[in-house]
C-alpha positions in Angstrom: 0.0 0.0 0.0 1.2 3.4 -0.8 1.5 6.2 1.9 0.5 9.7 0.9 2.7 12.4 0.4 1.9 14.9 3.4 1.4 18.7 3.2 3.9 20.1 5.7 3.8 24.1 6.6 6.1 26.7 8.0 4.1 27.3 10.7 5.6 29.6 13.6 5.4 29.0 17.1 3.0 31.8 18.0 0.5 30.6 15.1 0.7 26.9 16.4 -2.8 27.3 17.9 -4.5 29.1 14.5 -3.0 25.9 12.9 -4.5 23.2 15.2 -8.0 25.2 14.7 -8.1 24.9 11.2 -7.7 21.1 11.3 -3.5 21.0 11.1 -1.9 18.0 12.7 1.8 18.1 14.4 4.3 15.3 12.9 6.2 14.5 16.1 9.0 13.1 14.0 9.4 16.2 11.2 8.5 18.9 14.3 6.3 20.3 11.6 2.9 20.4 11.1 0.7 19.3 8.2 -2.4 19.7 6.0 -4.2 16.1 6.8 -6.0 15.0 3.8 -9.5 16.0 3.1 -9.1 19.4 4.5 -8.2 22.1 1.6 -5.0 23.1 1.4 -5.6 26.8 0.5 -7.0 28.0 4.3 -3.4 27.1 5.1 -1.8 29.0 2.7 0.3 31.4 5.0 2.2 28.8 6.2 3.0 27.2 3.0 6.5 26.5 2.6 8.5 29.5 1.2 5.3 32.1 1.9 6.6 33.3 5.3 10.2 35.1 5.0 10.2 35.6 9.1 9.3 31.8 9.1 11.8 30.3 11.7 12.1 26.5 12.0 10.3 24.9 15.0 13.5 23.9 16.7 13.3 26.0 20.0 16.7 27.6 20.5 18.4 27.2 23.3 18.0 30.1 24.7 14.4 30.4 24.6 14.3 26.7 26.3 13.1 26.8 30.3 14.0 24.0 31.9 12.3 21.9 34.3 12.9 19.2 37.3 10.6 16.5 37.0 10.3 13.2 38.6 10.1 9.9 36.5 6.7 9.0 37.6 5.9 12.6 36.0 7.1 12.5 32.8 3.8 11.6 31.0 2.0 14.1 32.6 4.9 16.8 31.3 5.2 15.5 28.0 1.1 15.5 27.7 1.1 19.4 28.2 3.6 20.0 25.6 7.4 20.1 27.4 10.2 18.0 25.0 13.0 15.8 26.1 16.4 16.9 25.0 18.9 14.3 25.0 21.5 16.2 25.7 20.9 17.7 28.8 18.5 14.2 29.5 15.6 16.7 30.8 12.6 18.4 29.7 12.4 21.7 28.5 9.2 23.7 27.6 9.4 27.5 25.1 9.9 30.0 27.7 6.5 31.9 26.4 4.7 28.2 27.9 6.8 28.4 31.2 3.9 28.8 33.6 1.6 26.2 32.4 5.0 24.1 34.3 5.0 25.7 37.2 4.6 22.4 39.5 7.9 21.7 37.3 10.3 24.9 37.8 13.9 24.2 39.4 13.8 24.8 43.0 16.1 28.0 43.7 19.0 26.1 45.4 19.4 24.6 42.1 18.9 27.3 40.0 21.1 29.2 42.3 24.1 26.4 42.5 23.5 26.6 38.5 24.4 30.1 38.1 27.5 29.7 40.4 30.1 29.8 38.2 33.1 28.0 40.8 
């Protein structure tokens, strides 16, 4: 059986919502989202690829990434509301615009204190 060819978009962060509205899915593999079939690609059409010059890729760079200190047995619950592993670090990380939705989550201030220590 043949897989379809999927739509993706340049959508920005801030539009993510606007997307999801209009029917978009998120591609947890590509980070992108994506026109699912049946809905018409045209109500999309200021995320289509190339459309947006200021269109930046959905990567969050590091320094817009807030980390947070989460138990094992919370991870699912993190991960449901939207915060992404990095593998580097091993911890989750959520855009610093989505910070307080994780507030359970934020770094105690001994550590973030011990963190900013630079001896």
């Amino acid at each position: 059986m043949k897989q379809k060819q999927r739509f993706y978009l340049d959508c920005p962060y801030a539009d993510k919502d606007e997307c999801k509205e209009l029917g978009a899915y998120w591609d947890m593999d590509k980070r992108k989202w994506f026109v699912p079939e049946g809905l018409d690609k045209d109500d999309f059409r200021k995320w289509w690829p190339g459309e947006n010059p200021e269109y930046v890729d959905a990567t969050v760079a590091e320094a817009e990434r807030f980390y947070l200190e989460v138990d094992f047995s919370e991870n699912g619950a993190v991960k449901e509301l939207g915060a992404r592993w990095d593998n580097r670090t091993k911890g989750w990380y959520v855009h610093a615009e989505d910070k307080l939705k994780f507030k359970n989550w934020w770094p105690t201030l001994k550590e973030v204190a011990e963190e900013a220590t630079p001896f």
